[in-house]
C-alpha positions, 0 to 999 in steps of 0.5 A: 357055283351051284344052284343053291349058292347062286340063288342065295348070293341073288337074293342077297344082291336083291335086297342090297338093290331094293334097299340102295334103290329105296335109299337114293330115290325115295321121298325121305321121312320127315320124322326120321330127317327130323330125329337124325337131325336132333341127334346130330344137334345133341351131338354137337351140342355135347361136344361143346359145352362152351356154347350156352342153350339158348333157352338158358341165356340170363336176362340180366346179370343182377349187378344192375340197379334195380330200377334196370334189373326189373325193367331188362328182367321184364317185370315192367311189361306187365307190372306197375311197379313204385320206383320204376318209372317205366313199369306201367303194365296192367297184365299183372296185378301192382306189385306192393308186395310187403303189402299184398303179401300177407294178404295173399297168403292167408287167402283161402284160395292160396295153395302154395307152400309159401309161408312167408311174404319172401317166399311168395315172392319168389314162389311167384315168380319161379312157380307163377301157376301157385297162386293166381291174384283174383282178376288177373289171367291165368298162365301170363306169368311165364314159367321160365324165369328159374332158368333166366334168372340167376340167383343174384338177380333173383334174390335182388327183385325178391328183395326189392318186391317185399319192402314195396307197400303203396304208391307214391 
């Protein structure tokens, strides 16, 4: 072999050391660890679309009764609700909505695009940020209900919530 050829097969045979070396006794890089690891969850996931994301597990099946369809769906942690028993939260403003619909619709501070006391409803619950009742916080109302609520479940509460007017 000459002198040229040797030289070339040498640094080639040095690269392939530095690189194996690198490989084996290095700290490995948490972002790369991080991104192999959530292309190898992708990939599995892909490859079993049997098995649901968890951020997409229903909350309820919307066959309950409504008293337990709000109450499982979570309405009851932060809203008084008429009819439900249970629901004797305060984080959220009392949901007498065939009541406070209409108001809350023509207030100037609504900039929805709602147009009827359903629609806020469900306007409400899918986009919380549309409208925030005065005196309630900001951004409690979480976001995520379109994807764990199914449309029975939904259209159940939404139906529901509009007949309610006051107390009993």
């Amino acid at each position: 072999m000459d002198r040229d050829t040797y030289l070339v097969v040498m640094v080639i045979a040095c690269g392939l050391i530095a690189t194996l070396s690198m490989m084996l006794f290095s700290e490995p890089d948490p972002q790369a660890v991080n991104r192999k690891q959530t292309m190898e969850r992708s990939a599995w996931r892909d490859s079993t679309p049997s098995l649901p994301d968890e951020r997409d597990v229903q909350l309820v099946t919307g066959d309950e009764p409504i008293q337990e369809l709000l109450v499982k769906a979570g309405c009851a942690v932060c809203h008084s609700i008429p009819g439900v028993p249970a629901a004797k939260g305060r984080q959220g403003p009392r949901l007498v909505l065939g009541e406070t619909g209409p108001r809350r619709l023509s207030d100037p501070n609504y900039h929805g695009s709602a147009t009827t006391v359903r629609e806020y409803i469900m306007e409400s619950i899918l986009t919380p940020d549309a409208y925030i009742v005065p005196g309630y916080p900001e951004h409690v109302m979480p976001r995520w209900y379109g994807r764990k609520l199914n449309a029975t479940a939904l259209n159940r509460i939404v139906r529901y919530l509009e007949t309610l007017t006051s107390f009993e």
